[in-house]
C-alpha positions as a printed Julia matrix, in Angstrom:
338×3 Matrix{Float64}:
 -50.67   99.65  89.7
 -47.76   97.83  91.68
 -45.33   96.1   89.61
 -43.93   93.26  90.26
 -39.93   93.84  89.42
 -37.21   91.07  88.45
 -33.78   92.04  87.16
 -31.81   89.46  85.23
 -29.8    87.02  86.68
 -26.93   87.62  84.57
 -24.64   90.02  82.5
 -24.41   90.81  79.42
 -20.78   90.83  77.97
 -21.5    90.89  74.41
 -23.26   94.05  72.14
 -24.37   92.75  68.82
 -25.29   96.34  66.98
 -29.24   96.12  64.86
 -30.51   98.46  62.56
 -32.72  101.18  63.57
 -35.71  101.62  61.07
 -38.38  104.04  60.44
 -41.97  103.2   60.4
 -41.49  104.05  56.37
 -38.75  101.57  56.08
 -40.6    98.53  57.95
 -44.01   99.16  56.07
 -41.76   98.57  52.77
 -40.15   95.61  54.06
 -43.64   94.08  54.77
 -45.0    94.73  51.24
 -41.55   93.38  49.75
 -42.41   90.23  51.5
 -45.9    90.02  50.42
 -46.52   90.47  54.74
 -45.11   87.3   55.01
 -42.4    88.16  58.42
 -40.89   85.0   57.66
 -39.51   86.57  54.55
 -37.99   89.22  56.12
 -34.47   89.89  56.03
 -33.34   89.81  59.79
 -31.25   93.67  58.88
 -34.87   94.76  58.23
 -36.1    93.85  61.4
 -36.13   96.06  64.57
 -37.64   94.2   67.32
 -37.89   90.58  66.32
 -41.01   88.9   68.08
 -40.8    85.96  65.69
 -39.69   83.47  67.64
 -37.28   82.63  70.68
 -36.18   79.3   68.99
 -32.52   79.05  68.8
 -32.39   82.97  68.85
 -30.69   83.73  71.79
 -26.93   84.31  73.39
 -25.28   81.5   75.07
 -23.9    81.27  78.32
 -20.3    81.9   79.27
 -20.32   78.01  80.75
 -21.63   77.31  77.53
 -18.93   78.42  75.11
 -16.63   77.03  77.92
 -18.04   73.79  77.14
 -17.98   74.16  73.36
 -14.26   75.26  73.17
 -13.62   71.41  74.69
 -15.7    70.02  72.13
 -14.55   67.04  70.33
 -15.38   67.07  66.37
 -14.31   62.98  66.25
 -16.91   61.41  63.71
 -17.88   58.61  66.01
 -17.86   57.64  69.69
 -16.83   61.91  70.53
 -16.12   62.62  74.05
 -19.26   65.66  73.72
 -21.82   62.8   72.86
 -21.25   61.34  76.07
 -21.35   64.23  77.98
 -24.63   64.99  75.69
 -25.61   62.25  76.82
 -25.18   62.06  80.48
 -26.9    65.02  80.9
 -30.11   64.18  78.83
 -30.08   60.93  81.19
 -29.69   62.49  84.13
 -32.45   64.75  83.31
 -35.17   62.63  81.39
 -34.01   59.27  82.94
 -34.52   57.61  79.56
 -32.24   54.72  78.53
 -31.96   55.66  74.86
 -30.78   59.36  74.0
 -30.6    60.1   69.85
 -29.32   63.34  69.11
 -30.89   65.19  66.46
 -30.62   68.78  64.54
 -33.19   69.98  66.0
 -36.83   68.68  67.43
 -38.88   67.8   63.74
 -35.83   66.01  62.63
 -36.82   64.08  66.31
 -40.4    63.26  65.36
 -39.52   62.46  61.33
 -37.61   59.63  62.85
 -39.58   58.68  66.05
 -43.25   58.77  63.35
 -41.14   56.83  60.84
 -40.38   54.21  62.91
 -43.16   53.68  64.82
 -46.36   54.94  62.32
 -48.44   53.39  59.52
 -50.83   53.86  57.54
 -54.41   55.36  59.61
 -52.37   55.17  62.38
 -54.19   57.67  64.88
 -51.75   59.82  67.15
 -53.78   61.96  69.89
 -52.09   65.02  71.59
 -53.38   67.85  73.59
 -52.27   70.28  70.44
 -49.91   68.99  67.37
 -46.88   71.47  67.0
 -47.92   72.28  62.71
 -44.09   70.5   62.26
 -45.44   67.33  64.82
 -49.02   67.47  62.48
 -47.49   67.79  59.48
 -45.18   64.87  60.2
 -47.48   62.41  61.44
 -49.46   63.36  58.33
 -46.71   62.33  55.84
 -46.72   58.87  57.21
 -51.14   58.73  55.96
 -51.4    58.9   59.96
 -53.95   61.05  61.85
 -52.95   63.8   64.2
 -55.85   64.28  66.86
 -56.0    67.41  69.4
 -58.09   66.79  72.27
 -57.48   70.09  74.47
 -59.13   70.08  77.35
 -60.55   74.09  77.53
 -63.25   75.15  74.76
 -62.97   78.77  76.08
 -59.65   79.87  75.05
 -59.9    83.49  77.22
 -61.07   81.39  80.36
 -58.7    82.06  83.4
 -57.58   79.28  84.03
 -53.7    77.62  85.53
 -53.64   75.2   83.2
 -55.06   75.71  79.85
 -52.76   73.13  78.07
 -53.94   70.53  79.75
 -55.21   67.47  77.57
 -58.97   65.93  77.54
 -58.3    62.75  79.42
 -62.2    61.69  79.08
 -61.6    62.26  75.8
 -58.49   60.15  75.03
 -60.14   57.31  77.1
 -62.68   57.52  74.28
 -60.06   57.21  71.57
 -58.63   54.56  73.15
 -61.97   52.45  74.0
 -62.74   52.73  70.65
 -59.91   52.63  68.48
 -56.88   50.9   70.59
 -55.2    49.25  68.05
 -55.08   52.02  65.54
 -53.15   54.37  68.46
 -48.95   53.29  68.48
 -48.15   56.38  70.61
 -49.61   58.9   73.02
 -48.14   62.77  72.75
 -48.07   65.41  75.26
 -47.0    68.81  74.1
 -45.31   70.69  77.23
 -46.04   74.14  77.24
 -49.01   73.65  74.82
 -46.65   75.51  71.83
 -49.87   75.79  69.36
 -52.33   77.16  72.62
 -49.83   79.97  73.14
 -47.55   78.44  75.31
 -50.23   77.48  77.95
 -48.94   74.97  81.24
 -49.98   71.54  81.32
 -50.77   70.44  84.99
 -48.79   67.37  86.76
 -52.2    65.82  87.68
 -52.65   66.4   83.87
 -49.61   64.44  82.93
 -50.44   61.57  85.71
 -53.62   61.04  84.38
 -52.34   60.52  80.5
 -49.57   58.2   81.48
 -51.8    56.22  83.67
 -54.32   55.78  80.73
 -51.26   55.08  78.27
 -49.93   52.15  80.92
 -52.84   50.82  81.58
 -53.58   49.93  77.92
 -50.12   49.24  77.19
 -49.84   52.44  74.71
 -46.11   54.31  74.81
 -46.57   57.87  76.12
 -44.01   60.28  74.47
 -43.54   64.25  75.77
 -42.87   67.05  73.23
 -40.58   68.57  75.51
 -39.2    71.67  74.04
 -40.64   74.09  76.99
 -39.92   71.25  79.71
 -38.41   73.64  82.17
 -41.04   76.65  81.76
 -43.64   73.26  82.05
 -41.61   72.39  85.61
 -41.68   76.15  87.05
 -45.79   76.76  85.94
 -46.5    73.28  87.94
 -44.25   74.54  90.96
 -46.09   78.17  90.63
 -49.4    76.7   90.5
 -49.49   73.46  92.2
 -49.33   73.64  95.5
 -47.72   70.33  96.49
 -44.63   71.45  93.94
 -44.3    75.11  95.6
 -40.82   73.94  97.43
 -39.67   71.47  94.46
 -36.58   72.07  92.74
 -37.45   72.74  88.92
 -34.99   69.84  88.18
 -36.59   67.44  89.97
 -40.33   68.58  88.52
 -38.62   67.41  85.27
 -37.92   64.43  86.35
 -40.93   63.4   88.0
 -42.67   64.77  84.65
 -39.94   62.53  82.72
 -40.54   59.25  84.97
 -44.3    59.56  83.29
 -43.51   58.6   79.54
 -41.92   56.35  78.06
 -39.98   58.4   75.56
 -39.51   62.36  74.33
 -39.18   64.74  71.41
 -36.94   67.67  72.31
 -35.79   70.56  70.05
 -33.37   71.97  72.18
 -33.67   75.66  70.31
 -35.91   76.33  73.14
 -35.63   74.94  76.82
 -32.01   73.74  75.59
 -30.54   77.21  75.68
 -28.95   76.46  72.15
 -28.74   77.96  68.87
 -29.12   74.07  67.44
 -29.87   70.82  68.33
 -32.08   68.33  69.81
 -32.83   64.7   70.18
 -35.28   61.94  70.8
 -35.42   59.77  74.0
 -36.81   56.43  74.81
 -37.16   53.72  76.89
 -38.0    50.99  73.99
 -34.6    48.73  72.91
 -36.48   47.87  69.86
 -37.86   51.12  68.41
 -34.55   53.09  69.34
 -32.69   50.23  67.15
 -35.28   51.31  64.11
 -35.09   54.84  64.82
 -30.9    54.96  65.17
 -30.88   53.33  61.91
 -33.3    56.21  60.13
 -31.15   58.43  61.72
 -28.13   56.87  59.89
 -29.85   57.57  56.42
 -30.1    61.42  56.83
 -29.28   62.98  60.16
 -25.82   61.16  60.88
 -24.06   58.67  63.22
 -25.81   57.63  66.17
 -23.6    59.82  68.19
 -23.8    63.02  66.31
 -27.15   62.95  64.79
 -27.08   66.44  62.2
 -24.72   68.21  65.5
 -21.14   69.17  65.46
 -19.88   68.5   68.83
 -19.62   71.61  70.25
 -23.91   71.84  69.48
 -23.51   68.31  72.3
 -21.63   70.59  74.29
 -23.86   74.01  74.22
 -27.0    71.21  74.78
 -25.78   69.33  77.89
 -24.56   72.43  79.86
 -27.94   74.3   78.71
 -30.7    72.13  79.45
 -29.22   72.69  83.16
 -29.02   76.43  82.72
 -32.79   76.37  81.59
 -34.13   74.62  84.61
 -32.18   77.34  86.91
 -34.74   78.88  89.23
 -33.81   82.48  88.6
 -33.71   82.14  85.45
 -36.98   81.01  84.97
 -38.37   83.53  87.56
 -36.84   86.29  85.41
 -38.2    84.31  81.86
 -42.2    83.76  82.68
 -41.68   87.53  84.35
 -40.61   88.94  81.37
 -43.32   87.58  78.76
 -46.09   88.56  81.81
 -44.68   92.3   81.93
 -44.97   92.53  78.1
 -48.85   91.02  78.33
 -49.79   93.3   81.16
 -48.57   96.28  79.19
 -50.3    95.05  76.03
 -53.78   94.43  77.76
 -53.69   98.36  79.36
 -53.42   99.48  75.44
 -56.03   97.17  75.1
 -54.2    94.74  72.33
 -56.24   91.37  73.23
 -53.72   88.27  74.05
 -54.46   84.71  75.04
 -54.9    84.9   78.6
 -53.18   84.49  81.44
């Protein structure tokens, strides 16, 4: 078999020690917790496969940035570079800083939701579902692949027929439009640019906001520049924005394609929903410019989101989890696919 090799793009200056464990020792752990891994106690754990969100070590540019930080209650210096950066980035005119991406869509549904409201998505994040659900909304997946082992570039992708038919028949019921990029609940799968076009032509045509669950953005921008052809010389950056320019607003928890151990925000366009949503924030998230984060969390944000779209970096990321499924399908442990 010939393997396709990428080192990491960077060094690793820190050693944090973990626990070894025997087989004897994790097969107690597991019955302590009733199998439930999200009881675990992290010293228990090995190799932790749980999740990637807000579990990794920051950059050296990032601490740099935190160690300017400025802790002021209102109007900090770190909101504004926060800020900048999610501008420069998304393009929005409204950036909200949040704890992290629910406490993003708590606000955004709360603001903008009511009762038999329908939301459609390609797949609901269970946090995005079960938050459109507390408002007596209904969260709709329209995926567009029934076979979920097909082979296929783009198996996020949403059911545009099928939206169209949401819309035709129930217009008025529908205040927003989501996208979920990667498809988090379809394991992660790409949603196409053509894809994205499509749903934010629909959306402006009927005058319906179109909002991106953007917590993979920058995995999203390097699957449409590996697999679209008239992306393979496009800068990742500028993928995001064109993906960005497409909606009218976005959900990010930054625990992912944010490079940080916390923090997140929501993004819009709208001067009248960001006024409703900015004062929801007030009631249990914080002032408009700290929403939940100390300032050094602005800091680690606005120099990671960069870091994250960084081509070798990405390269070395998708790599990685491909290596991992190759070696899983030889033992012949099925995965979703590719």
């Amino acid at each position: 078999m010939k393997f396709k090799t990428i080192i990491e793009p960077f060094r690793i200056r820190q050693v944090q020690p973990i626990r070894p464990t025997t087989r004897e020792d994790r097969v107690i752990a597991l019955n302590n917790a009733g199998l439930n891994v999200f009881r675990l106690k992290a010293e228990d754990v090995l190799i932790d496969l749980l999740t990637d969100s807000g579990t990794g070590a920051m950059s050296s540019e990032q601490w740099a940035s935190m160690m300017r930080s400025d802790e002021s209650y209102a109007g900090a210096d770190s909101f504004y570079r926060f800020e900048k950066a999610v501008k420069d980035i998304t393009g929005f005119k409204h950036i909200i800083p949040t704890h992290q991406g629910r406490a993003a869509e708590r606000i955004l549904f709360g603001a903008a939701l009511k009762d038999g409201d329908i939301v459609p998505n390609n797949t609901h994040f269970d946090t995005t579902r079960a938050n459109i659900e507390s408002r007596s909304a209904n969260a709709i997946d329209i995926l567009d692949v029934d076979d979920v082992q097909a082979i296929l570039p783009f198996k996020g992708n949403m059911d545009i027929a099928e939206l169209k038919s949401i819309l035709d028949q129930w217009a008025e019921k529908v205040p927003i439009v989501m996208l979920t990029i990667t498809n988090n609940s379809n394991g992660g799968q790409p949603v196409s640019m053509e894809n994205i076009r499509a749903a934010s032509s629909l959306c402006r045509e009927r005058g319906i906001p179109f909002f991106i669950d953007a917590c993979r953005f920058a995995e999203n921008s390097w699957f449409i520049k590996l697999r679209e052809d008239e992306y393979k010389d496009a800068a990742p950056i500028d993928i995001a924005r064109e993906i960005f320019s497409l909606a009218d607003g976005a959900t990010m928890s930054a625990k992912k394609d944010g490079m940080a151990n916390m923090g997140g925000f929501l993004a819009m366009n709208d001067d009248d929903l960001a006024e409703k949503c900015r004062s929801m924030l007030i009631l249990t998230e914080g002032f408009p410019t700290y929403g939940g984060l100390a300032g050094y969390d602005l800091e680690s944000v606005a120099t990671g989101l960069y870091e994250a779209l960084d081509a070798d970096y990405l390269a070395y990321r998708i790599r990685t989890v491909e290596y991992i499924g190759e070696r899983l399908t030889e033992q012949g442990i099925p995965i979703l696919l590719p």
